[in-house]
C-alpha positions as CSV (number, residue, x, y, z in Angstrom):
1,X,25.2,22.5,-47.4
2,X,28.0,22.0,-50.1
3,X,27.1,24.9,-51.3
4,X,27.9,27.1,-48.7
5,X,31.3,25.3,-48.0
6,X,32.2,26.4,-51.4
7,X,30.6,30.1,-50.6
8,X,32.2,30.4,-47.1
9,X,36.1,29.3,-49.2
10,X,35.4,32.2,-51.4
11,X,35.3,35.1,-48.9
12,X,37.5,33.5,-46.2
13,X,40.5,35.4,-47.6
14,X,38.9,38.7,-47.2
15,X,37.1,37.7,-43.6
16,X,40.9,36.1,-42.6
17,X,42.2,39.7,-43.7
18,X,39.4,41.8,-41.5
19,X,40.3,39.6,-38.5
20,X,44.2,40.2,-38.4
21,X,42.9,43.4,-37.4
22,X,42.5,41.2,-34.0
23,X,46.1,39.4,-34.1
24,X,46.5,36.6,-35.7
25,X,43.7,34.8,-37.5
26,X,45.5,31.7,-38.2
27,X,45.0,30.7,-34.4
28,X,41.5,32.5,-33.9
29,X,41.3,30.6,-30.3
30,X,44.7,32.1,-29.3
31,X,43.5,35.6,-30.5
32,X,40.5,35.8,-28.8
33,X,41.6,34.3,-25.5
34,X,44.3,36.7,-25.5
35,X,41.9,39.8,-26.2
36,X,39.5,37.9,-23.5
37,X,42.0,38.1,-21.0
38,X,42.7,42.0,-21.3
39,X,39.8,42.6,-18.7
40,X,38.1,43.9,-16.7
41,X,36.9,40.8,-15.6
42,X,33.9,39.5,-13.2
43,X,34.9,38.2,-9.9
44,X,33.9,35.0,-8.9
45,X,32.6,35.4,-5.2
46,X,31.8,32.5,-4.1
47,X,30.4,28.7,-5.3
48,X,29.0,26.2,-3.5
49,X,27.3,22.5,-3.4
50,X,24.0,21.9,-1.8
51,X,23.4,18.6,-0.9
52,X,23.5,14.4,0.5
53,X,24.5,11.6,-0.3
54,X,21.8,11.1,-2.6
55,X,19.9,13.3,-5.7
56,X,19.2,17.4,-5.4
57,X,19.2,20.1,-8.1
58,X,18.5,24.1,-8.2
59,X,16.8,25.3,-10.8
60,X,16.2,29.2,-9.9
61,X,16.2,32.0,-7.5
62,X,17.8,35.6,-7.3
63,X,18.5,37.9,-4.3
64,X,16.4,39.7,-2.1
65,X,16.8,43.2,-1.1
66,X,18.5,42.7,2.3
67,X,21.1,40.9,0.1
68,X,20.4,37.2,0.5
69,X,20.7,34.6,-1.8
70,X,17.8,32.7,-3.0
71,X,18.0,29.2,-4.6
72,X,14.9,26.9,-5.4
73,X,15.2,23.4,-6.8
74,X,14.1,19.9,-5.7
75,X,15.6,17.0,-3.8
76,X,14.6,12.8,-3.7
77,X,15.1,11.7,-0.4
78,X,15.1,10.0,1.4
79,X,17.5,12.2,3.0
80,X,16.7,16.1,3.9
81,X,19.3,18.7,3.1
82,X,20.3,20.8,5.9
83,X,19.7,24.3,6.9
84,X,20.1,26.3,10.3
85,X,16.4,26.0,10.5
86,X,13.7,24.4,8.7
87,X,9.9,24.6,7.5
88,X,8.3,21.6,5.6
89,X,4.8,23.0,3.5
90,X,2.1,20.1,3.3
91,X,1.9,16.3,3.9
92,X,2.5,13.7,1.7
93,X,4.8,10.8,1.5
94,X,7.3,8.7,0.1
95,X,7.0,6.1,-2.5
96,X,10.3,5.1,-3.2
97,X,9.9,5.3,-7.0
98,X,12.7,4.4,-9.2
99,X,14.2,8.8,-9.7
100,X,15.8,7.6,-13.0
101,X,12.7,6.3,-14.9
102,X,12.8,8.0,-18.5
103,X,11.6,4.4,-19.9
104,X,14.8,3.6,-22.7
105,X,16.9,6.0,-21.4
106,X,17.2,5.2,-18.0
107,X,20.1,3.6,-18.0
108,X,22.0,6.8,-19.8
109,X,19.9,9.1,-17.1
110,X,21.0,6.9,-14.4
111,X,24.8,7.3,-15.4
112,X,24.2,11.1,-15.7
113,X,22.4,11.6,-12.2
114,X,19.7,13.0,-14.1
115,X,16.7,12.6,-12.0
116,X,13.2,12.9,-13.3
117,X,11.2,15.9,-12.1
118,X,7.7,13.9,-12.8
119,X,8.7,11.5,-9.8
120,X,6.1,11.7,-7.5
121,X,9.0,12.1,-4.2
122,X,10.6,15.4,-6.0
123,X,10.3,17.4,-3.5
124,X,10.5,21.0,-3.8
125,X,12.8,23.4,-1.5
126,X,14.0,26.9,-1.2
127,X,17.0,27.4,0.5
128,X,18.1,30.7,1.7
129,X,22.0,31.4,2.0
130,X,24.0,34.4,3.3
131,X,25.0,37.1,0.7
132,X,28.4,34.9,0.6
133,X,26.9,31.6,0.2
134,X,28.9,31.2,3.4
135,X,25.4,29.6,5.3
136,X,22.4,28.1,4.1
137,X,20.3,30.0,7.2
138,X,16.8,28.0,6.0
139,X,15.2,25.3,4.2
140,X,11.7,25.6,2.9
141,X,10.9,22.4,1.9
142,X,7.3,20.7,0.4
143,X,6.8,17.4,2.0
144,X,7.9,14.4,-0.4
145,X,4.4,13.4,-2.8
146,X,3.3,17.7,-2.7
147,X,5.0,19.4,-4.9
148,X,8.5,19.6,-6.8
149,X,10.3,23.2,-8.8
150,X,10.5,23.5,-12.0
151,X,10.9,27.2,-11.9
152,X,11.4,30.2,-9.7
153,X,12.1,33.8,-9.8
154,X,12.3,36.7,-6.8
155,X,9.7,39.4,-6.7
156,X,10.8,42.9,-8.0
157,X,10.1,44.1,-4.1
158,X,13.1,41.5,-3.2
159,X,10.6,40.0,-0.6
160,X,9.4,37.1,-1.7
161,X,10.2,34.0,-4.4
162,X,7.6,32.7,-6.4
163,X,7.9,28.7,-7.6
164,X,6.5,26.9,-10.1
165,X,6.2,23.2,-11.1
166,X,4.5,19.7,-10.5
167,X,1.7,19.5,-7.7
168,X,-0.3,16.5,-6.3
169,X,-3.6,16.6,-4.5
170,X,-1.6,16.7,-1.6
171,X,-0.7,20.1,-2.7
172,X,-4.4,21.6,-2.8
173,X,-4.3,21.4,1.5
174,X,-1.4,24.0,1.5
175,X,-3.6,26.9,0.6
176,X,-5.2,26.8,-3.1
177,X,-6.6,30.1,-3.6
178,X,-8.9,28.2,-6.1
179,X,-10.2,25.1,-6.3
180,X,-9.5,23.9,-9.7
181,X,-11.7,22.1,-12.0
182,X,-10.7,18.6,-13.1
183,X,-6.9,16.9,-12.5
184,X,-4.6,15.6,-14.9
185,X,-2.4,12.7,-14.5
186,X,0.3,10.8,-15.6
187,X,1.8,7.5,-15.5
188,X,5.3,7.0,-14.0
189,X,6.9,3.8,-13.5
190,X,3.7,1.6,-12.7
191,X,1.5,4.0,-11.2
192,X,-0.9,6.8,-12.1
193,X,-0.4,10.0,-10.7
194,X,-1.4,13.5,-10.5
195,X,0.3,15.8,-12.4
196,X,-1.3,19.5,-11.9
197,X,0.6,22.4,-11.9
198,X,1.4,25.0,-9.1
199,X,1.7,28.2,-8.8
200,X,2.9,29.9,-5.2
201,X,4.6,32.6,-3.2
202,X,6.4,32.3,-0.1
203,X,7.7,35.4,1.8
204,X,10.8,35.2,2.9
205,X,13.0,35.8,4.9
206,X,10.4,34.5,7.1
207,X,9.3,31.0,5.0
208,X,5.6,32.1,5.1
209,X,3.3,30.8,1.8
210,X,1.6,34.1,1.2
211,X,-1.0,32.3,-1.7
212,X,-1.2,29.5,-3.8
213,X,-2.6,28.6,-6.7
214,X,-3.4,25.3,-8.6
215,X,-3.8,25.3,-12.6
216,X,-5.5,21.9,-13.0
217,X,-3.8,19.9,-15.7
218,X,-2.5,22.8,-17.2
219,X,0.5,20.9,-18.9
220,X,4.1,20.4,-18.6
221,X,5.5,22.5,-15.6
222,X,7.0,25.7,-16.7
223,X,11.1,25.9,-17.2
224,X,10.9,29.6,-16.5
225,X,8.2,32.5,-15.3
226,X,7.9,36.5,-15.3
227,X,6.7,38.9,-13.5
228,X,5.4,42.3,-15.5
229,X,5.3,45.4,-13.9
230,X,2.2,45.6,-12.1
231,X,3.8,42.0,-10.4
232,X,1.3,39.9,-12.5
233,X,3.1,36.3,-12.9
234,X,3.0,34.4,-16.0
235,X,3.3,31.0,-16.2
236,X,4.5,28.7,-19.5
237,X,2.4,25.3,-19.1
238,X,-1.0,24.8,-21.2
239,X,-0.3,27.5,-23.0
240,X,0.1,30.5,-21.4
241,X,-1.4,31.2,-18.1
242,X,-1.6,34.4,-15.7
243,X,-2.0,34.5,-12.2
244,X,-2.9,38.0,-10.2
245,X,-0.1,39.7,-8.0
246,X,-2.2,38.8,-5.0
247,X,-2.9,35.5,-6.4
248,X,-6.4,35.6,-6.1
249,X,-7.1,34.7,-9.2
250,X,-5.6,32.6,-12.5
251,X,-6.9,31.9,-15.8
252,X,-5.2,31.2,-19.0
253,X,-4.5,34.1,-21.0
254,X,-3.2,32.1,-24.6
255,X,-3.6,28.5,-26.3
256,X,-0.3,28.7,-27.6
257,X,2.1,26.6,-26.0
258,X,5.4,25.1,-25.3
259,X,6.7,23.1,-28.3
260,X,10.1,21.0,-28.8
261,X,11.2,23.9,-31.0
262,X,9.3,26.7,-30.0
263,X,7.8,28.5,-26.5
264,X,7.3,31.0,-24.2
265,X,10.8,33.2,-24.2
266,X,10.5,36.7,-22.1
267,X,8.3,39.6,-21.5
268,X,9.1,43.9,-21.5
269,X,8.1,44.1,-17.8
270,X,7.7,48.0,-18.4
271,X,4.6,47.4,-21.1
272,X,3.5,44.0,-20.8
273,X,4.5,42.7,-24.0
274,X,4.8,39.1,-24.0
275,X,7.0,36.8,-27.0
276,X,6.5,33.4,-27.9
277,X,9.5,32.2,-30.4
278,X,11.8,29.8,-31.7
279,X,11.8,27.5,-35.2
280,X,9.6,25.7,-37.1
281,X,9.7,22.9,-39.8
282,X,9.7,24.3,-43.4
283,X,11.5,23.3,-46.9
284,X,13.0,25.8,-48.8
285,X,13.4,25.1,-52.7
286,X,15.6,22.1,-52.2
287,X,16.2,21.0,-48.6
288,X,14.2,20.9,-44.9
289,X,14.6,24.2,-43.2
290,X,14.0,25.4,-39.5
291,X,12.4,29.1,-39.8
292,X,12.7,31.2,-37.3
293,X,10.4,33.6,-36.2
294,X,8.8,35.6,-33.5
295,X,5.4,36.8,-31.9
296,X,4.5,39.7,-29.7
297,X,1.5,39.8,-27.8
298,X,0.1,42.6,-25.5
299,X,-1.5,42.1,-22.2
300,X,-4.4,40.5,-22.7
301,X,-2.5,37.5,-25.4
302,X,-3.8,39.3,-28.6
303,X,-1.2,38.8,-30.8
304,X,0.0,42.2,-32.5
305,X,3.4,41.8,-34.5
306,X,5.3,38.8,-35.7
307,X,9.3,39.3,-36.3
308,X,11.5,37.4,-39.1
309,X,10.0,34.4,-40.4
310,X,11.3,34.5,-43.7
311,X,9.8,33.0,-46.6
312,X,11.7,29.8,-47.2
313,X,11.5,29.2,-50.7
314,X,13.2,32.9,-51.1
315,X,16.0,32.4,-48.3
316,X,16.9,29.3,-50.2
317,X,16.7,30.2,-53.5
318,X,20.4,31.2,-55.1
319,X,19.6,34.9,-54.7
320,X,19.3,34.3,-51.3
321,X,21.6,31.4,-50.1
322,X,20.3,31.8,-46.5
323,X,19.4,28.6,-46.1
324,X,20.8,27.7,-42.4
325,X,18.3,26.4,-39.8
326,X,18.1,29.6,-37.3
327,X,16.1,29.7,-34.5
328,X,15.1,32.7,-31.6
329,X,16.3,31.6,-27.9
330,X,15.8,33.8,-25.5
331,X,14.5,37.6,-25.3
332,X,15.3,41.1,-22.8
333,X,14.8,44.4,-22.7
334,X,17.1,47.3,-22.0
335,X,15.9,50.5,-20.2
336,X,15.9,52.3,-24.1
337,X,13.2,49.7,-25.0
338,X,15.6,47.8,-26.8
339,X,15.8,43.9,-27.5
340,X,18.5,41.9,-27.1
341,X,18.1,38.5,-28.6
342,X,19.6,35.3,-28.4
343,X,19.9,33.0,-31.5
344,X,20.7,29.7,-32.9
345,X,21.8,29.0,-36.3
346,X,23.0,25.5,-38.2
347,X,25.7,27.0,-40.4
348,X,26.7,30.5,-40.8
349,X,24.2,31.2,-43.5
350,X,21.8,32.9,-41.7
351,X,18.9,35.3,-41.9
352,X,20.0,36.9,-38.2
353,X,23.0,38.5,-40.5
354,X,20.4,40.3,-42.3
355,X,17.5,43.0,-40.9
356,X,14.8,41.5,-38.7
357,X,12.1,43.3,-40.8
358,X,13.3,42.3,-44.4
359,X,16.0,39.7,-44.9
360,X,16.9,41.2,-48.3
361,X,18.6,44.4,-46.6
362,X,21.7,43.9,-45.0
363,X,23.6,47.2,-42.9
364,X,23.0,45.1,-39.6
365,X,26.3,46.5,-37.7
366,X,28.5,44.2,-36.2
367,X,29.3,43.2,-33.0
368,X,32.9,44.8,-31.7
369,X,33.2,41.5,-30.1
370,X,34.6,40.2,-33.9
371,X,34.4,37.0,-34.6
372,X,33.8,35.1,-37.7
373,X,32.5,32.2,-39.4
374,X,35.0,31.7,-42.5
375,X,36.9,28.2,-42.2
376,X,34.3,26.2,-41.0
377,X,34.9,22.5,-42.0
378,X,31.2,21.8,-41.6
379,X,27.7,22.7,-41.1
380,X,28.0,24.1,-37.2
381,X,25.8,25.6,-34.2
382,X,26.8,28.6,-33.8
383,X,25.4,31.8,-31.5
384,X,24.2,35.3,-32.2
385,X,23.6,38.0,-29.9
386,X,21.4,40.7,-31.7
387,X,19.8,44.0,-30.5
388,X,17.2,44.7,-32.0
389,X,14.7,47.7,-32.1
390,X,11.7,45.9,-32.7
391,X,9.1,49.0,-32.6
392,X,11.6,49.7,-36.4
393,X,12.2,46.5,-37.1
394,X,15.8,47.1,-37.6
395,X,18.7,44.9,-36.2
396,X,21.0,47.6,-34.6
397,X,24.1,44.9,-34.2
398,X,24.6,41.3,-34.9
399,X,27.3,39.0,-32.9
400,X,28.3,35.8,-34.0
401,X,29.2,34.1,-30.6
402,X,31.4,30.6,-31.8
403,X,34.0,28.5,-29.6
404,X,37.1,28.0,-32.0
405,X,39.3,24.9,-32.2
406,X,42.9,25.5,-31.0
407,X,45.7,24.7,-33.2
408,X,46.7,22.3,-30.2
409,X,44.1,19.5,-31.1
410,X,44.8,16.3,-31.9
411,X,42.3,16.4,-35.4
412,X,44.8,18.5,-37.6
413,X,42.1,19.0,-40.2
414,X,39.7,21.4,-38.0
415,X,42.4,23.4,-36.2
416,X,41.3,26.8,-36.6
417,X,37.8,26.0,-37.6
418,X,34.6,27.8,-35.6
419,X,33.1,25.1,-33.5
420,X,29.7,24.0,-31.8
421,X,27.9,26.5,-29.5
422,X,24.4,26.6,-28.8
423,X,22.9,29.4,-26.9
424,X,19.6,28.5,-24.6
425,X,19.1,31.6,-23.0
426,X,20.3,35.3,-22.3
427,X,19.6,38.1,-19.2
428,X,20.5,41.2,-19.0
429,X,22.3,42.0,-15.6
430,X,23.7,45.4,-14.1
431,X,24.7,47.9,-16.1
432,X,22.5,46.0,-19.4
433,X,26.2,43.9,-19.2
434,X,24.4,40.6,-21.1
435,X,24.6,36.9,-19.9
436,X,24.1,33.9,-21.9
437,X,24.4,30.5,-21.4
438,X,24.1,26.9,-23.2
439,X,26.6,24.2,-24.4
440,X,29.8,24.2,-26.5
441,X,31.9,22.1,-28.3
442,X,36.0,22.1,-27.8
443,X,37.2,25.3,-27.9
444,X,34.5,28.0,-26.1
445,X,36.4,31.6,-25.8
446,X,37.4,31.8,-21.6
447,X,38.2,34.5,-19.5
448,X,41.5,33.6,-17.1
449,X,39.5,33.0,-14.5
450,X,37.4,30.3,-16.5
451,X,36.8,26.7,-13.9
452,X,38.6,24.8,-16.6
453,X,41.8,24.2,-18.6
454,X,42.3,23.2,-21.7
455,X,45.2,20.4,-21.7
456,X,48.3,21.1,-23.3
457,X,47.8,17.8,-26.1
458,X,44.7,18.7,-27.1
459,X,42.0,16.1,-27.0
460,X,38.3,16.7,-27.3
461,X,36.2,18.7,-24.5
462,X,32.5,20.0,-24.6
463,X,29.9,21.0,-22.1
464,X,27.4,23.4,-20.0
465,X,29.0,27.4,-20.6
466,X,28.1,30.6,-18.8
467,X,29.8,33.9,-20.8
468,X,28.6,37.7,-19.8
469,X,29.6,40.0,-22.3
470,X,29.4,44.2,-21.6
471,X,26.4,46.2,-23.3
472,X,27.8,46.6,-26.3
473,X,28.7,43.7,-27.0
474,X,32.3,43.8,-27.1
475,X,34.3,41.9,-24.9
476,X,33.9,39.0,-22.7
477,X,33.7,40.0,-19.4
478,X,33.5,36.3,-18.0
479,X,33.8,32.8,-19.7
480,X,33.6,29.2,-18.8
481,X,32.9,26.0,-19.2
482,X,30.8,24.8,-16.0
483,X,32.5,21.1,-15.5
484,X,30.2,18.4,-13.8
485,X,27.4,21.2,-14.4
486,X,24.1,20.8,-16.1
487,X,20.4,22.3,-16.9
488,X,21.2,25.8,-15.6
489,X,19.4,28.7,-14.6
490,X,20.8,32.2,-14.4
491,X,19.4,35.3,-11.8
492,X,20.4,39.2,-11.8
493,X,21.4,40.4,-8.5
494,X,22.6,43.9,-7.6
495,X,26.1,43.7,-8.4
496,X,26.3,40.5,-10.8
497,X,24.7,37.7,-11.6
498,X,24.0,33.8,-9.6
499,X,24.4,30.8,-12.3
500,X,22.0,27.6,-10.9
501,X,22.4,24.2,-11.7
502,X,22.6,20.3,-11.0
503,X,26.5,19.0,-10.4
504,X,27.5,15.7,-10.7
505,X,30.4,16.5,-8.7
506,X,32.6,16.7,-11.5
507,X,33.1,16.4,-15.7
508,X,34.1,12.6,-15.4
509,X,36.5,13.7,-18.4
510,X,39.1,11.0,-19.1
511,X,41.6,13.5,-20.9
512,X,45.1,14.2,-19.8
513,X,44.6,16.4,-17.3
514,X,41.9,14.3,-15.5
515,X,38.9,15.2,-14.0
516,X,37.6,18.6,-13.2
517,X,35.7,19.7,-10.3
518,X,32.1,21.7,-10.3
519,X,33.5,24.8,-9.0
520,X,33.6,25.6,-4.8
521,X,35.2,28.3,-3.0
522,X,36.9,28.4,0.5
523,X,34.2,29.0,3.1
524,X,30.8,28.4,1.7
525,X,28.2,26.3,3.1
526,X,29.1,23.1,1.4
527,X,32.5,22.7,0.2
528,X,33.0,19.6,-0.6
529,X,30.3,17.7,-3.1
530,X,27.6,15.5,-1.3
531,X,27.1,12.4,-4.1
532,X,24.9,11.6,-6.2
533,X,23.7,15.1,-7.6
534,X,24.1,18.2,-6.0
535,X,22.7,21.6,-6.2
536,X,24.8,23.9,-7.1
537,X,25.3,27.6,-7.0
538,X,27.8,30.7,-8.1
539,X,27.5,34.1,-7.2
540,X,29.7,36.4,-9.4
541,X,30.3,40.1,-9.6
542,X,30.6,42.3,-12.2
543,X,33.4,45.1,-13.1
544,X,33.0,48.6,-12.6
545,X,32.2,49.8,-16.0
């Protein structure tokens, strides 16, 4: 790592010089705020909470076609959100298990509001709001000990939502297509549970479970599923498993699974393609080092092309000097067939600067966006959002993606400096505008109509983001840190984009300017936060390109 401090202080004069082209470098977070704020910008429609005085969370949804909003998630109990009407899928019941049992950790969890989804009272719902967020019109709710959400996504027809996550035996009286063969379980807090996972789709707006399907003790429940083009669903957990569009039948299509480092990220609806991505744990000549790569399978999970992966004793060597763990994030397709890819590197010495096909050519264009890595003070997470024409296997653009520390904070030492931003996944939304979201450090880039404010003395703030930036890449067409907000989702809809989460109510910041608020807008559903944890939803429109 030394040596790439030394590398970066050799060409920060010439990368300072290229960025006055900006304003001025010398206060980078100044610079880009003030080209941030030059809009257009997305307008924020409407936000609201969802939930008691005790634990819920969203995880997904979208819009259907008649316009309404869709979010799925789970709550503990024993309290029932409320809706204008109600349907409760199944019968179980309530065991009053601790919801913060994450054996060392609980304690931290429990201070967080961070429930665990592998508590046997999760229950799953699917709420339906007004275009506006203005009503929450219906609850579709699994009873408590049937099934919780890990996942969910809207059908392409806009007519349905299909859901994903932990299921009981309880769950298998709902409607099981199949009968599966075998159960897993797993032990939480004293007990021994089931721990299957199911696959389902209820049409809406009517609340109706069109089919069901179990995938006994296929793993972990998924974090996110995809629909291809034909409206087959495909489903992360024991490796990766498909399920019909009339969900008569499922089956697993690959062994390879979700890993700490690695999984599942996306699929090209319009061919079927499928990509499985992320890091791995390699040396190169001197040090550990986290290699990034790719796969690409077809249809029927044979795998036909593999993408960067770079030899690591080359990348280290000192021709190469590329040594900075880098890892793949997230994966989506424009209507041209190309990719744009999300990235993760430790440092700013990364292959992702180079061409996905051969990391010894370089003539990757960059990103109008313009920012830079020179003047980092140390070894950093830092984003990149690439597009990528894989069928060439040539990176068309490259864009660093970095928060950057105002000249404001109290450390005098790192004003100036890039700063800590790790990307977890990206969408592409109207008009191929691209939205990507994960957590930063002090100093994330924000559009004037960002949910927080950096106070005037500086001190240190960090935290969930959401950013869309336009197609190509170069400007920032919404930023912000999401205060109190954490393990979000994000959803297309026809004009923008929804951003899903958990809310604590609030950042619990003890800086100067107090505490800040998970966002809520005048006349939504649920102003005012319920306790506990909260879902939470925002709905926010794009521009006019």
């Amino acid at each position: 790592m030394a040596r790439w401090i030394v590398r970066a202080g050799l060409v920060a004069a010439v990368l300072m010089a290229a960025g006055r082209a900006w304003g001025d470098a010398s206060n980078r977070h100044e610079m880009f705020t003030q080209q941030a704020a030059k809009g257009p910008h997305a307008e924020v429609v409407a936000a609201t909470f969802y939930g008691t005085a005790k634990l819920e969370s969203f995880v997904g949804g979208g819009q259907l076609a008649d316009g309404t909003i869709v979010a799925a998630g789970n709550f503990v109990g024993p309290d029932v959100p409320k809706a204008e009407r109600s349907i409760t899928i199944g019968k179980g019941e309530r065991r009053n298990f601790n919801p913060f049992e994450f054996g060392r950790d609980s304690a931290k969890r429990e201070a967080e509001q961070a429930f665990n989804d592998a508590n046997p009272d999760t229950a799953g719902m699917v709420v339906l709001f007004d275009e506006k967020l203005a009503k929450a019109k219906l609850l579709v709710r699994f009873d408590f000990g049937v099934a919780s959400i890990s996942a969910a996504t809207v059908t392409a027809d806009g007519k349905a939502v299909i859901v994903s996550g932990r299921a009981t035996k309880n769950f298998r009286a709902v409607g099981a297509a199949v009968t599966p063969v075998g159960t897993a379980t797993s032990k939480y807090g004293n007990a021994t549970n089931d721990a299957d996972v199911m696959v389902a789709r209820i049409n809406l707006p009517e609340g109706r479970l069109a089919w069901a399907q179990v995938l006994g003790g296929a793993g972990n429940p998924p974090r996110r599923i995809w629909q291809d083009g034909a409206g087959k669903v495909y489903v992360p957990s024991g490796g990766l498993c498909v399920v019909s569009a009339d969900g008569k039948s499922a089956g697993q299509l690959q062994k390879l699974g979700d890993a700490n480092a690695a999984g599942w990220l996306g699929i090209n609806a319009k061919n079927g393609r499928l990509y499985y991505g992320g890091d791995r744990n390699t040396r190169t000549n001197r040090e550990p080092y986290r290699q990034p790569f790719l796969f690409e399978f077809d249809n029927t999970g044979k795998q036909i092309e593999r993408y960067w992966e770079p030899s690591p004793k080359e990348i280290g060597s000192d021709a190469g000097h590329l040594e900075s763990d880098s890892s793949v994030r997230g994966i989506v397709f424009r209507a041209d067939g190309k990719a744009v890819v999300a990235g993760w590197s430790d440092g700013g010495n990364s292959v992702f600067t180079r061409q996905v096909g051969d990391w010894r050519k370089q003539g990757v264009g960059n990103a109008p966006l313009g920012m830079a890595t020179w003047g980092m003070k140390s070894a950093n997470s830092l984003g990149h959002v690439m597009v990528v024409d894989l069928e060439k296997k040539e990176t068309l653009t490259h864009g660093w993606f970095a928060a950057f520390i105002p000249t404001t904070f109290q450390e005098a030492r790192t004003r100036n400096a890039p700063n800590h931003v790790s990307l977890q996944d990206v969408y592409l939304l109207k008009d191929e505008a691209i939205a990507i979201h994960g957590k930063a450090a002090t100093g994330l880039i924000q559009t004037p109509n960002a949910f927080y404010k950096y106070p005037d003395d500086g001190p240190k703030y960090g935290g969930e983001f959401v950013t869309l930036l336009d197609r190509d890449v170069s400007r920032l067409l919404f930023s912000s840190y999401m205060p109190g907000c954490d393990v979000m989702s994000l959803a297309p809809t026809k004009e923008g984009v929804l951003i899903f989460s958990r809310s604590r109510g609030d950042d619990g910041s003890g800086n100067s300017n107090g505490k800040t608020a998970s966002p809520t807008t005048k006349g939504v559903a649920q102003e005012k936060f319920g306790g506990g944890a909260d879902g939470h939803v925002v709905l926010l429109k794009l521009p006019k390109p």
